[in-house]
Each structure stands twice: as C-alpha cells, then as structure tokens.
C-alpha positions in Angstrom: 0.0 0.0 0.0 1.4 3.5 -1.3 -0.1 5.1 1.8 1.4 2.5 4.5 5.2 2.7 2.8 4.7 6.9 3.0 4.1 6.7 6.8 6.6 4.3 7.4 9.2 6.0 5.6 8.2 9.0 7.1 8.4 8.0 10.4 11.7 5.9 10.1 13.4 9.5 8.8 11.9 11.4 11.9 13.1 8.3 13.9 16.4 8.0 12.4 18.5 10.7 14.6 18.1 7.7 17.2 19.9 5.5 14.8 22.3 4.3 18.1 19.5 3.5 20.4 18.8 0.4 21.6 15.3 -1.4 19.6 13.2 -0.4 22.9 13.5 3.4 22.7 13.6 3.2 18.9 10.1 1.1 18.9 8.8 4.5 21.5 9.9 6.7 19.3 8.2 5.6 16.3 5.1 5.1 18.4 5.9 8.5 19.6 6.2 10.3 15.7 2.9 8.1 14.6 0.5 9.0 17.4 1.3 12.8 16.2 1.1 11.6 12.6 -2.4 10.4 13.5 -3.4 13.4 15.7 -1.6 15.6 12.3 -3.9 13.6 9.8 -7.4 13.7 11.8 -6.7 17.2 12.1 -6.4 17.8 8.6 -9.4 15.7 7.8 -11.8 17.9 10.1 -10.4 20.7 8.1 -11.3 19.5 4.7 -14.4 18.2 5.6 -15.6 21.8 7.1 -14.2 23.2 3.8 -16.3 20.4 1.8 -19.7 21.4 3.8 -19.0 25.2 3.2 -18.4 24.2 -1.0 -22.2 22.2 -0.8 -21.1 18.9 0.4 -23.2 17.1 2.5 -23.4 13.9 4.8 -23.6 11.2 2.1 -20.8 12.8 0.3 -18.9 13.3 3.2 -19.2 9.6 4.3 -18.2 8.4 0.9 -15.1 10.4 0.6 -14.0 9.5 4.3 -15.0 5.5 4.0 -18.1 6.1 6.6 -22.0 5.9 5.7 -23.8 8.9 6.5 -24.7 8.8 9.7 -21.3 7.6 11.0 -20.0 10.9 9.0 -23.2 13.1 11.0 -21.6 11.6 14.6 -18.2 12.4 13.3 -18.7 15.6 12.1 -22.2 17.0 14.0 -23.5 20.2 12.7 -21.2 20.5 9.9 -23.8 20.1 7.0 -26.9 23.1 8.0 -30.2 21.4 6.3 -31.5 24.1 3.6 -34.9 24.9 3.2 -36.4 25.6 -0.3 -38.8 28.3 0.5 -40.3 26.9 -2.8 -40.9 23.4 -1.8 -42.4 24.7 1.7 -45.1 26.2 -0.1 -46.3 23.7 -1.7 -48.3 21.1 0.4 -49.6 17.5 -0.8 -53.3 17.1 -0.9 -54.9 15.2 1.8 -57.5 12.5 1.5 -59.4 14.4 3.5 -59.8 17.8 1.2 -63.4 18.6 0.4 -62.7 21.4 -1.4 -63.1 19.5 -4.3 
C-alpha cells in the first residue's frame, strides 16, 4: 500500500536521529512520531471536511469520501452540514385525503 510505505518512511526519517538506540527506545519513538502523525492527519481531515460542507457537500458525500456511511459521518462531524430549506418546496403542500374542497 502506497499510503502504508509513506508513513513508514516518514516516520523511520523522523526516527532515524536515534539511529544508536537500543530497539526499545527506537520502537517508543516511532510510536511516539505516529501518534502525532495520526493526531496531524485527523486534524487535517476535520479541516477538509468543514471546507467540503462550506463548498455544498453534505453527509452522504462526506461519508463516501471519508470511507463512513452517513450517519457515521453526521456523529463524526455534528452540525457540519446546515439542512436548507427551499422556500419553494415549503409552499407547496400534498393534498390530503381528507380535502373537500373538491
């Protein structure tokens, strides 16, 4: 996977001026460089998604881009998408069964 060789190289160059440690406080320090990797990347995802709702994005889209259905993208990202109303649509109102004005 193109993404899993990035992040390891990138962490074993942020790693490597620890070249002369022992394996223990090598294998910390790579834990240490991907848990800010991770916090770097979810940071960067909240980001795009806010820009994505402010272009006309909304949940479904959101979900499919980031590999979630909707609602798992509405718990991760509440109150990102704002429902709009058509004042058009509003206006218009089904007939009911019981309208005797017929």
């Amino acid at each position: 996977m193109l993404c899993t060789a990035a992040i390891s190289e990138i962490t074993g160059q942020l790693v490597h001026r620890l070249s002369g440690a022992d394996p223990q406080t090598e294998q910390l320090a790579r834990l240490r460089v991907l848990t800010y990797l991770q916090l770097a990347v979810a940071q960067q995802c909240d980001q795009t998604a806010a820009r994505a709702a402010s272009s006309g994005a909304g949940y479904p889209q959101l979900g499919q881009a980031a590999g979630l259905t909707r609602q798992g993208a509405r718990r991760r990202w509440p109150g990102l998408v704002t429902v709009r109303v058509d004042r058009a649509a509003r206006a218009v109102r089904p007939s009911s069964s019981t309208d005797r004005s017929r």
